[in-house]
N, C-alpha and C positions, 0 to 999 in steps of 0.2 A: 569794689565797683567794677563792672565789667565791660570791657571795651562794646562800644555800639556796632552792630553787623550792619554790611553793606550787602546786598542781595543785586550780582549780577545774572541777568536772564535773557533770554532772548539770543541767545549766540549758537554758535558753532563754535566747541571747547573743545579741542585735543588734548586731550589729560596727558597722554604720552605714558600711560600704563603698559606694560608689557602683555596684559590679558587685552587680546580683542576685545572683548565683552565688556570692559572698562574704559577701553580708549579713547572713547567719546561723549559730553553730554550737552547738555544745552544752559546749564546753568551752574555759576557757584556763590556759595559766599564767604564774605572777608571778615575778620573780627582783630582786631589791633593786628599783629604783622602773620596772621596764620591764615590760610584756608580754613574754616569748619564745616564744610557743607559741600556738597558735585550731586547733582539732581540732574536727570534725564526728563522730558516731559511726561507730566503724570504725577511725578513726584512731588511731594509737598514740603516747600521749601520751607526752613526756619522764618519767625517774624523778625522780620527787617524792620531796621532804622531808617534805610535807604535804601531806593531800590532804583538799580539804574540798566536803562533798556537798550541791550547790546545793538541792535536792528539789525537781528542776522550777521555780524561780523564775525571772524575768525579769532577765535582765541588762542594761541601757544603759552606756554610755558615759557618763563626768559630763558632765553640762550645761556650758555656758560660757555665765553671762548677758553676752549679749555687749554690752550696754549699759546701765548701772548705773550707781548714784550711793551708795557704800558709807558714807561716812559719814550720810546724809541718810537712806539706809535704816534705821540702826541707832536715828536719832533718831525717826524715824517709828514704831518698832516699839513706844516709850515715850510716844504723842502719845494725845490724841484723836484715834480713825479715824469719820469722818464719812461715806466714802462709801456706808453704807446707809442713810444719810439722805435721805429724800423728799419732806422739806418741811421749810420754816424752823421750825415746832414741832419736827419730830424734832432738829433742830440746836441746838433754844434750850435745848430738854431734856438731848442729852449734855451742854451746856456746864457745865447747870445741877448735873447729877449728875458731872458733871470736878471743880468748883468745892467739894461740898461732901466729896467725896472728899480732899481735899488743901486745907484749910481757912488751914492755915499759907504757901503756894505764893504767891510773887510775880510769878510771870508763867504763864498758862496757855497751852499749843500744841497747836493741834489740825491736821490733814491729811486732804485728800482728800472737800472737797467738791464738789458737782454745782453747777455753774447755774442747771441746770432746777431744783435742787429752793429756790431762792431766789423769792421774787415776784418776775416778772416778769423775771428771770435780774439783777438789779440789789441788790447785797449793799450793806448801809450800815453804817455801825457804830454806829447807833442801834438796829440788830435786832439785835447784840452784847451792845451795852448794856441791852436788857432781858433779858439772861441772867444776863451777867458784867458789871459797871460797874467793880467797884471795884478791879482788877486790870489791868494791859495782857495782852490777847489777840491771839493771831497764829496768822490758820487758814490754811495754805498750800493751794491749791485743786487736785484730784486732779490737773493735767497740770503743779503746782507752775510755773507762768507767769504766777500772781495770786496776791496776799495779801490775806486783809480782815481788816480790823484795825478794835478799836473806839477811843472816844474817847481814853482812855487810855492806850492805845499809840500812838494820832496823838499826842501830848503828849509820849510819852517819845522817838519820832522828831524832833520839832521840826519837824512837817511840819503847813504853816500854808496860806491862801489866797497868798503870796506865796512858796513855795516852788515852784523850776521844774520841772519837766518835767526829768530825763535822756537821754542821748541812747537811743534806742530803745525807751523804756519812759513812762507817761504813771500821775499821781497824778491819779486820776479827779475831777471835781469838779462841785457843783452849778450850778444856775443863775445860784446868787450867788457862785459863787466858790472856794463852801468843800469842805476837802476830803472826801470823801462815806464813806472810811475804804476805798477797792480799790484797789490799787496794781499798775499791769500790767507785766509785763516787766522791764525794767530797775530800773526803781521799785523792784518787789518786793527784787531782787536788791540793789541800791545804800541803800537804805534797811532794809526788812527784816529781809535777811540778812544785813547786816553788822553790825543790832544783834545779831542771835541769834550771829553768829561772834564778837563781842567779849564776850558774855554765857558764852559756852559755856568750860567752866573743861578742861583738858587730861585730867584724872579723864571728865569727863564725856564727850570724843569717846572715852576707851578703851572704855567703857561703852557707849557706841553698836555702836566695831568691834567687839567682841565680840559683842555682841547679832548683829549681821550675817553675821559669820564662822558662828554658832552652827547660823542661822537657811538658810544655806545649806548646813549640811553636812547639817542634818535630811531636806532636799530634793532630794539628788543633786546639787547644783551643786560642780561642783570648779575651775571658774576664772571668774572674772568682767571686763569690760571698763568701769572707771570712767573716766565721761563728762563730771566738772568738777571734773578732779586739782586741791588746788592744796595751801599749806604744809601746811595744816590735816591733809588726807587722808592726804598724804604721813608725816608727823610719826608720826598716829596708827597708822599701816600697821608702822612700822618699828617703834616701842615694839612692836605685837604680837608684830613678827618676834623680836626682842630676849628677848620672855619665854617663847619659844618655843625657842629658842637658833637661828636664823638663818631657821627655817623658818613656814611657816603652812599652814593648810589649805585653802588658796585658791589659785591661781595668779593674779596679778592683770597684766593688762597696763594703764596706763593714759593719758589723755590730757587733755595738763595746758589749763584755759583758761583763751582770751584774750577778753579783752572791747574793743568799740569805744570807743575814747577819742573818735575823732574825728582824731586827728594819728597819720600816716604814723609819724612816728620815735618815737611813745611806747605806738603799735602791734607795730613790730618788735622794742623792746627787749624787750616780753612774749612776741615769740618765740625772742627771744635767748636768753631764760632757760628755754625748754621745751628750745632746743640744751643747755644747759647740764646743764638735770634727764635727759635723757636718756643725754647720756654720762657723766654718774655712775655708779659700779659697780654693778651691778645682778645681781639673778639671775632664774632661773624664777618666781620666787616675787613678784616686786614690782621693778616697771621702766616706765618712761616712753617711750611709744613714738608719742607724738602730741600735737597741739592739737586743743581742740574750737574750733570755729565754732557762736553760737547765730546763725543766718539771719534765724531768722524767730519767730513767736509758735505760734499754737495757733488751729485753726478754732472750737473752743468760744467763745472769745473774739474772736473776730473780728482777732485780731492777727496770723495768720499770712498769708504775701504771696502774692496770686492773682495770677494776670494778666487776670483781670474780681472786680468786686462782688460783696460776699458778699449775700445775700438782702435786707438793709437797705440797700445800699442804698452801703453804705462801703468800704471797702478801708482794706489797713495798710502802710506803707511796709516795706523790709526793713531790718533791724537794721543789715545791714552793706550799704549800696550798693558797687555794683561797683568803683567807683576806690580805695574803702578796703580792699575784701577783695580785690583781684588781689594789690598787692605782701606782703600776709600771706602769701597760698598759693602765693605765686611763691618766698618766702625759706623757706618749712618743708618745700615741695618739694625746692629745693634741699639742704636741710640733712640730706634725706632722714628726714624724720618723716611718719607716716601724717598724712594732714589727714582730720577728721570733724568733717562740718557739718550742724547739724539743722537741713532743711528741710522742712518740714510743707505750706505752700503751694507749687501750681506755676512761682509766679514764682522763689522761692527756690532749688526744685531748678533751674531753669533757671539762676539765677544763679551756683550751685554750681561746675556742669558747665563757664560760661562760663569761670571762673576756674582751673578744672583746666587745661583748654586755652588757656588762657592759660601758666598754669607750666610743660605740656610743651612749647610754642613758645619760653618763654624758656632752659626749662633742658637741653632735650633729651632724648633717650632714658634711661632709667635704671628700676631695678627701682621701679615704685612700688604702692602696692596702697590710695589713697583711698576715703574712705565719705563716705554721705550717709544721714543718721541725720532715719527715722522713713518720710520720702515717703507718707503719709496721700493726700493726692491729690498726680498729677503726670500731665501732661500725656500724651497718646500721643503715642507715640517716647520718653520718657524713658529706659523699659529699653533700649532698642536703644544709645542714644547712651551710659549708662553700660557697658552691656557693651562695646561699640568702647572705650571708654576705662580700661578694667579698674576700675570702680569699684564696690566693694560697695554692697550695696541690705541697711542696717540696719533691719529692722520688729520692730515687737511687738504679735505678738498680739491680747494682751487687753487693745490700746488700741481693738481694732474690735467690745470686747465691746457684746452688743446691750443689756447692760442700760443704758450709757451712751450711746448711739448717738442717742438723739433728736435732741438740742441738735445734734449734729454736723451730723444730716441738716438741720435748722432753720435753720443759720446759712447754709448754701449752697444749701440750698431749689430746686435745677434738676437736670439729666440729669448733673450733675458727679455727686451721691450714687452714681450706678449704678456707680463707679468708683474708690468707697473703698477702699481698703487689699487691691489686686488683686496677690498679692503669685504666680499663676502667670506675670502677665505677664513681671515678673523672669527666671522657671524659663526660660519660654520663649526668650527674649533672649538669654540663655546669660550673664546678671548673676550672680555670686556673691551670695546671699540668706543673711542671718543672722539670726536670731533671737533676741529679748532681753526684758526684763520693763518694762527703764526704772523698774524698781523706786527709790523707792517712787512713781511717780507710779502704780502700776498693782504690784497684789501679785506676792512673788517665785516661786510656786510654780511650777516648772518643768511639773509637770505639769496643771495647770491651764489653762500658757498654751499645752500643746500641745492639749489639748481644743478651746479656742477654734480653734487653726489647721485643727484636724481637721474640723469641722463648723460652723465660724460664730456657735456656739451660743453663751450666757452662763456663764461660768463664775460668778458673784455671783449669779444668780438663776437659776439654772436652769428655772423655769417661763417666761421669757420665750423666744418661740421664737428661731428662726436668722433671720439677717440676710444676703442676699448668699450663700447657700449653695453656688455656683458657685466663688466664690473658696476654699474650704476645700482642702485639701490634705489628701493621703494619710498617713496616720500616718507610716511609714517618711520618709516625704519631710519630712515636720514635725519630726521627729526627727533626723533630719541636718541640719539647717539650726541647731539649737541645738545639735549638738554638733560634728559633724566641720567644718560651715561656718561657725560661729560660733568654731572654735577659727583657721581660715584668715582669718574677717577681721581677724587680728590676725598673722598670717605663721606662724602655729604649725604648721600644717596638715599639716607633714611627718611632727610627733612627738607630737602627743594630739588627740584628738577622735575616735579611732577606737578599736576592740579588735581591736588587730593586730600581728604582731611587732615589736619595735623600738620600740613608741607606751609614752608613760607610762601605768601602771597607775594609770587615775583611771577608778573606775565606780560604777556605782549600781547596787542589786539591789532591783526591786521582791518588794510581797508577792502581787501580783496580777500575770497575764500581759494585761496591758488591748492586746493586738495581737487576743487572742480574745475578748475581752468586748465588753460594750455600751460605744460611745463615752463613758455615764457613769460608767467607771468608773476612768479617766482623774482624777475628782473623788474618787471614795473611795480609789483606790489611795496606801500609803504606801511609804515610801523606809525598808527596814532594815538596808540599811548601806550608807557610803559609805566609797570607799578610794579614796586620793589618795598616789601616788608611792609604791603598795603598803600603804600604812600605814593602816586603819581609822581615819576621822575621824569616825564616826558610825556607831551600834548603836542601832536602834528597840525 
């Protein structure tokens, strides 16, 4: 028996085909979880079951945040959001009004503050302290690569002047010794987050995924790419699926991470185990299809790897030097797992690339489709040598929004800024380009982060003007990169991210056609429904 067809008509449908000539129609239809059908007027549609009348509305293709971090999102969305914070009074203030909101709370969590809006870009946890004292507080910093933390959460960490430094990440410290309450990189992650992961009760990550799951379907997203799988993620992924009866409404592809120990064989055995997580039974719906690699830091913070000094004067070693990260991506190569590695400095990407070409000299020819997540700055030639090597080129957006952009431009302070987040260079090169939020270092709204790609402009503040207005990209073209190539840098590319026959029926129907509006409207336009494997997961 054959599933019953839904015959949608009456729209403006963006198929997001790479052929102009196909790019657009005015109608499709659905038949259990597939597209069968894209007609243009004139065309004669299959006989419908049901026939339902767009009235002129905008159709996309669902989004794929193609690099996401699903549970940190969901916890984020329950945090203090600091990033419209401008100065340490506006900070001391949320914390103060976080504090007396929730009077009974033993530990407060805030996300997503600025450098710049710190004196002096230098957080202490004595400026905590005069907010919140009497509580441990943990404010994860918008690009989530620093924590500052005040005195009594250094206390509940056990992080003293005699506590060391991890590898890749540094517990910031005074003159005298002591620790100053910022914790970079590894720090953050090794201390930090592993109190918040032993704090965080299994109730509580459902309640996050949820919140996430919720939070994407409002938005057009219908698959997402989480970028630091590990039990936790995983655990909570599958109870969703579980109360869902095997399904969700997300497509998740994800990729599990490793971190630098420092020793070759207690590196591989963390990729043993991503072999292991990935050939577990899997469906569309939630499956492992990679390791992340973090490379490097973040140019805010001056911990991401250049191959010259950042404006002060320093530089930052890379997380994973080359003799440790070859045989990683030489055995997940072999194993035939995606490898995605955030390199944010140009040393890092360099280092990346070196170690691809390294694993296809070891392992030889084979299907493989690696990324390199973020490339903020990267060298010229970068695109060129990643497209010769088939390697996606993952950015986001509204990491080059202008309202955060100072600090960036400050900390590299030379002719490198004119070359931020040049992501035509990619198009040019003939790199596969995707698109993503990195939510929550940077909010999830899909259409928000295509405004920014559209025009350079600020999506958080809209009065702040464009930055680099050259690199902006064509609507259409911004639009494909988050859905048809963002669903490809994950190998999908055959069967969703398009409106086409044979593709899953995963779309988004705006209430505005923002391809004829003014670029702001991109920010006011809402998402009223989202359908994912035919099935309505969201009504506005």
């Amino acid at each position: 028996m054959t599933d019953p067809i839904t015959l949608y008509r009456g729209g403006r449908v963006f198929t997001a085909d790479a052929d102009p000539e196909r790019a657009w129609a005015t109608a499709f239809a659905v038949s259990g979880d597939r597209i069968v059908w894209v007609g243009r007027d004139g065309d004669e549609p299959p006989a419908a079951d049901r026939v339902v009348d767009l009235e002129g509305r905008l159709v996309l293709p669902g989004f794929t945040d193609a690099h996401t971090h699903l549970l940190m999102m969901g916890a984020a969305l329950g945090q203090v959001y600091l990033t419209e914070a401008r100065s340490l009074d506006d900070i001391q203030r949320m914390l103060r009004e976080a504090r007396a909101d929730d009077p009974s709370a033993t530990v407060l969590r805030g996300r997503g503050w600025l450098f710049d809006a710190v004196p002096g870009g230098v957080p202490t946890a004595a400026m905590i302290d005069a907010a919140v004292g009497d509580i441990p507080v943990y404010l994860d910093a918008n690009d989530y690569h620093s924590c500052w933390v005040n005195t009594a959460a250094l206390a509940e960490l056990g992080i003293t002047r005699d506590t060391p430094d991890p590898i890749g990440g540094e517990i910031v410290k005074d003159a005298d010794g002591e620790p100053t309450g910022l914790l970079l990189e590894t720090a953050a992650t090794q201390y930090a987050w592993a109190q918040r992961d032993e704090a965080t009760t299994d109730d509580d990550r459902d309640a996050d995924i949820e919140r996430t799951l919720a939070a994407y379907a409002a938005t057009g997203v219908t698959g997402a790419v989480d970028m630091a799988f590990d039990e936790y993620g995983l655990a909570a992924l599958q109870r969703a699926q579980e109360r869902r009866g095997g399904e969700l409404p997300l497509r998740v592809a994800a990729h599990w991470l490793i971190t630098n120990t420092g020793d070759d064989e207690a590196n591989l055995a963390q990729v043993a185990e991503a072999v292991r997580r990935a050939a577990e039974p899997s469906s569309p719906w939630l499956r492992v299809v990679g390791i992340k690699l973090i490379l490097d830091g973040v140019i805010d913070a001056c911990t991401a790897a250049m191959r010259h000094p950042y404006a002060n004067g320093t530089n930052a070693a890379p997380i994973w030097p080359l003799e440790r990260l070859q045989p990683v991506v030489a055995a997940a190569d072999a194993a035939g797992l995606q490898i995605a590695m955030h390199a944010i400095g140009d040393y890092a990407s360099q280092l990346a690339l070196d170690a691809i070409e390294h694993a296809v000299a070891e392992n030889g020819d084979h299907p493989r489709r690696h990324r390199i997540e973020h490339l903020e700055y990267a060298a010229p030639g970068t695109a060129e040598r990643m497209a010769r090597l088939g390697v996606t080129a993952s950015m986001q957006p509204v990491h080059s929004d202008p309202a955060i952009f100072d600090n960036w431009v400050a900390m590299l302070g030379d002719d490198r800024v004119d070359r931020a987040f040049p992501w035509p260079e990619y198009e040019d090169a003939g790199a596969l380009l995707a698109f993503s939020t990195d939510s929550p270092t940077a909010p999830h709204h899909a259409l928000a982060n295509m405004y920014v790609a559209s025009t350079r402009a600020s999506a958080l503040d809209p009065s702040v003007p464009a930055v680099q207005p050259w690199f902006a990209l064509p609507l259409d073209r911004a639009i494909g990169h988050a859905t048809r190539d963002a669903a490809a840098s994950v190998g999908d590319g055959d069967w969703r991210g398009r409106i086409a026959p044979g593709f899953a029926a995963d779309v988004a129907v705006l209430d505005a056609d923002v391809f004829a509006a003014e670029p702001s409207a991109l920010l006011r336009a809402t998402v009223v429904e989202t359908i994912v494997a035919g099935r309505t997961t969201y009504r506005g």
